[in-house]
N, C-alpha and C positions, 0 to 999 in steps of 0.2 A: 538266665542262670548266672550267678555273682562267682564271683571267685572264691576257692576252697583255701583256708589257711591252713599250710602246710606247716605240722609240726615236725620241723627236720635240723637235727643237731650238726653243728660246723664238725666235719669228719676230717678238716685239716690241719696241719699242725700251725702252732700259733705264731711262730718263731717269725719274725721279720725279718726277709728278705730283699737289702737295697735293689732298686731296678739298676742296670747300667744304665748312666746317664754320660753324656759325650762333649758336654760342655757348653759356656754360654751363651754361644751362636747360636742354638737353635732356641732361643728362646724370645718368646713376645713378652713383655711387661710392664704394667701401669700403675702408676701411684692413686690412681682414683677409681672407685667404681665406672659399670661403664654407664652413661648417660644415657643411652638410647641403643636400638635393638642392633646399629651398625657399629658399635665398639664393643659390645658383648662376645664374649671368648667362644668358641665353637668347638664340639666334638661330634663324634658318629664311629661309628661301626658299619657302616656301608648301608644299614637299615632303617637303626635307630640314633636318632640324633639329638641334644640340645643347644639351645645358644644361652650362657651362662655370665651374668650381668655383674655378678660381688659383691653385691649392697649389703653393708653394714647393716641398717635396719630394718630391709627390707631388701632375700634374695628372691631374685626371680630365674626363674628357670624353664626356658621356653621349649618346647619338646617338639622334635619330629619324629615320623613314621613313615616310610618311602611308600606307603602303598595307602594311604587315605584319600581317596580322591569319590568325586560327587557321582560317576559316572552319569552322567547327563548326556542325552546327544545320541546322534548314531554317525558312525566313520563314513564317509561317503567318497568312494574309491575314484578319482575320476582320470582319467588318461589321457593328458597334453602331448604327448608325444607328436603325433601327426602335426603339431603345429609348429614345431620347431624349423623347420627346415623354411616355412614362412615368415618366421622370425626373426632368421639368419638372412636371409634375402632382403628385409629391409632395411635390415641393418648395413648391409652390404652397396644398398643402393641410399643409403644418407637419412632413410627415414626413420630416424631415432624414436621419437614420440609414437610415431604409431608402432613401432617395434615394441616398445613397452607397453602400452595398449594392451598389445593383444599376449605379450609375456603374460602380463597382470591377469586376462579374461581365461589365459588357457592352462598356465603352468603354476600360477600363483594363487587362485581362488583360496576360499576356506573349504575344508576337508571336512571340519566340526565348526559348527553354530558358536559364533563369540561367547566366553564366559562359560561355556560350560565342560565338562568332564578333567573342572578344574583339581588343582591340589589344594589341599586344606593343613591348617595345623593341627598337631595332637591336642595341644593344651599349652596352658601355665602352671607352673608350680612354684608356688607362692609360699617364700618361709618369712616368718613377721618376728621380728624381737624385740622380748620388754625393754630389752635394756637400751635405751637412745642415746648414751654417753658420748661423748667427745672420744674420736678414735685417733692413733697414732701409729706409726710405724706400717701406715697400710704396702702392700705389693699383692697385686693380681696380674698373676704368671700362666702360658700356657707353651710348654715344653712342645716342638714338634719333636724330637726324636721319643718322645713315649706319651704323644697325645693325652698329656694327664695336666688337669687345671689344678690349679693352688690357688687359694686367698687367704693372705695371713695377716693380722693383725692385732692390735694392742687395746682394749676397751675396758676402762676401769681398773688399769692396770692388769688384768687376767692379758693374757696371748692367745690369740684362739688361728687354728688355721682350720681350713677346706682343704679335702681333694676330691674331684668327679674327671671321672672318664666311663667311655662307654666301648665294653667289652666286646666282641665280636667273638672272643671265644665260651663268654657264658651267657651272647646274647642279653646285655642289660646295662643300664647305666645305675653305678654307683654314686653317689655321696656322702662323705664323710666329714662331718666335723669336730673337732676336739678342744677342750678348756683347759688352758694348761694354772698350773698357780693357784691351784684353788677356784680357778673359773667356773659356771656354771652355766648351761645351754635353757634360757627360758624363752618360748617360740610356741609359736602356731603357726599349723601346715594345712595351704589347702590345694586343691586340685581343680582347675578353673579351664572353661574350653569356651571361647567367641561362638555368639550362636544362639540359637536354642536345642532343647531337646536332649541335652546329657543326661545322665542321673548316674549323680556322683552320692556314694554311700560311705559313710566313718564307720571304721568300728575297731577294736583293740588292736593298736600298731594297724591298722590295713587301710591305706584309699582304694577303693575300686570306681573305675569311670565306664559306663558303658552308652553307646551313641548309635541311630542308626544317622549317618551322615544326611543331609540335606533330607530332611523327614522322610527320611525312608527309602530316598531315590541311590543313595551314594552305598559305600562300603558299611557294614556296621563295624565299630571299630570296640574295643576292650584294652583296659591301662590299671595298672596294678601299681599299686606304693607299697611297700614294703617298710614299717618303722621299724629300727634296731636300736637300744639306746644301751646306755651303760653309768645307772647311777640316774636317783632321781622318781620319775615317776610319769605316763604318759598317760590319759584317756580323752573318748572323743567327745567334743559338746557341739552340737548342732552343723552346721558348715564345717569344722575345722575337726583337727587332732591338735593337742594341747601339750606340751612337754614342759616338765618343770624340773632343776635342778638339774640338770642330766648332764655330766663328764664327758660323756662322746655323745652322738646322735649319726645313726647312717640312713642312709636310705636307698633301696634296690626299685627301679624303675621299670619296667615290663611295658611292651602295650604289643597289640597283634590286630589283624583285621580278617575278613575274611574273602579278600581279593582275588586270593590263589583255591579259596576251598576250604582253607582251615576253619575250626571252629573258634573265634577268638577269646573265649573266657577259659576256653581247654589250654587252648597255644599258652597263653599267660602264665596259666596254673604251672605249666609244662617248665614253662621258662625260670619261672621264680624259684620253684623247687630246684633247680639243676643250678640258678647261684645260691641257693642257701648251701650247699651243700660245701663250700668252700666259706670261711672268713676274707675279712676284708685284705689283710696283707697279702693269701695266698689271690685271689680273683686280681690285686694288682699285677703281684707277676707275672700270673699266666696272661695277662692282659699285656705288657710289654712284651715281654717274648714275642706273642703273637704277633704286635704290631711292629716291631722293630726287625722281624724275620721280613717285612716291604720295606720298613725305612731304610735300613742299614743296605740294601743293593745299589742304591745310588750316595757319593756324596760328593757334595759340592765347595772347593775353599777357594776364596777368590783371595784371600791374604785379610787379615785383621783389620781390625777398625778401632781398639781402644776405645769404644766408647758403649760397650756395656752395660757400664755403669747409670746408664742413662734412661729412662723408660723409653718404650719405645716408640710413643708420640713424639718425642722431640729429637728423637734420631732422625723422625720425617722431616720436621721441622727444619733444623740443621741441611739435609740434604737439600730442601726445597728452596735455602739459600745458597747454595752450593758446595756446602761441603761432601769429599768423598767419604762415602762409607759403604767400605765393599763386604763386608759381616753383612750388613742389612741388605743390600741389594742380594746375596745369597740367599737369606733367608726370604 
């Protein structure tokens, strides 16, 4: 069963509300997109997660799901105990090697069969743009004190920035991006999972992904796209959803499994309706409150560092010649 598009009007007020923000200690940022999947920016809500890469021409946005996994295998319970105290005696009398020996045969075995009742990813989400101009004035930011990404930048002279973070209070990850200057948002989106056996569907504003994991052996899993634009014009052709002309472009991400029981194309439905129900500036603050109601119990100042200004690859840089910089070692 695919998922029901919920026709549900934003019932919150539209008024932008800054988040508190605490300053530029707690912040990562980079002048260049990130190269590969270990400088890509991270977010989550303890459930639902991406790692978010900032490509100009091409963003990628890799999604997780804490509970997608192949279930393969069966747990096989086994009780070393009794042998410990044999253990400890040879150890005790200098026989090292055979003490680990028999650690290894009795306390350490495998429990589950290598490789299996592995984790899996949810997917990729693939944004492509016509426009391949020379960009300037890039920064890719990711604020811990309100777990919220930015990517801003200058193309063709328009400005255009991003924000994605992922809610824990409305359950979903947001993306938003905007043209300022007359800019215009011209792209295509798709929804991609390593593997086989997805069946990923287009259809006005909607991606729906639906999978049973590992042919049928693992969790079946359900992921919802949510297209929102403003200005312009969007429809699907074949693999992709198409946007043309469009002033903002958001997108509301969903996915669920049925690990715990739920049904996952219901959970989804469930979930998406319950962020439409708020616009994008209110889901932001309820989304900082929430998450700064953890961050703000701890904070940490080791004293300044001046250096800011600096991305913060080459704050590493700088450190790994030796210079101090106690901001970064904070953060």
């Amino acid at each position: 069963m695919g998922l029901v598009l919920l026709a549900i009007s934003f019932s919150c007020a539209d008024q932008e509300k800054v988040p508190v923000f605490t300053g530029p200690e707690v912040e990562l940022w980079y002048d260049a997109p990130a190269a590969d999947w270990n400088e890509a920016l991270p977010i989550g809500n303890g459930r639902l997660g991406a790692m978010v890469f900032g490509g100009t021409s091409q963003e990628r946005i890799q999604l997780n799901e804490e509970s997608i996994w192949t279930r393969q295998g069966s747990y096989e319970d086994r009780d070393g105990t009794e042998a410990i105290p044999q253990v400890r005696q040879l150890l005790f009398d200098g026989n090292y090697k055979e003490a680990q020996d028999l650690a290894v045969k009795e306390l350490l075995q495998e429990r589950l069969p290598s490789g299996t009742n592995a984790y899996q990813t949810l997917g990729d989400l693939m944004i492509s743009y016509d426009d391949s101009s020379e960009v300037t004035d890039y920064r890719r930011s990711l604020r811990l004190d309100s777990a919220l990404i930015r990517v801003n930048y200058t193309k063709s002279g328009n400005k255009y920035r991003r924000e994605v973070f992922s809610s824990a209070a409305r359950n979903v990850i947001i993306f938003r991006e905007k043209a300022a200057n007359g800019g215009k948002i011209d792209c295509h989106i798709q929804l991609t999972r390593p593997g086989e056996g997805e069946v990923v569907m287009y259809g006005d504003n909607m991606i729906t992904m639906k999978q049973y994991v590992d042919k049928g052996d693992g969790v079946m899993l359900a992921c919802g796209v949510k297209l929102i634009i403003i200005g312009g014009h969007v429809h699907s052709w074949g693999d992709r959803l198409e946007v043309d002309g469009a002033r903002s472009m958001e997108l509301r991400i969903v996915s669920s499994t049925d690990y715990f029981g739920e049904e996952p194309c219901a959970d989804c439905e469930a979930c998406l309706g319950q962020s439409l129900e708020c616009n994008f500036n209110r889901a932001l603050e309820e989304h900082v409150n929430e998450y700064q109601g953890y961050f703000n119990r701890v904070d940490i100042n080791l004293g300044g560092s001046g250096t800011t200004h600096l991305p913060t690859n080459e704050r590493l840089d700088l450190v790994k010649k030796g210079k101090n910089d106690p901001g970064l070692t904070a953060l």
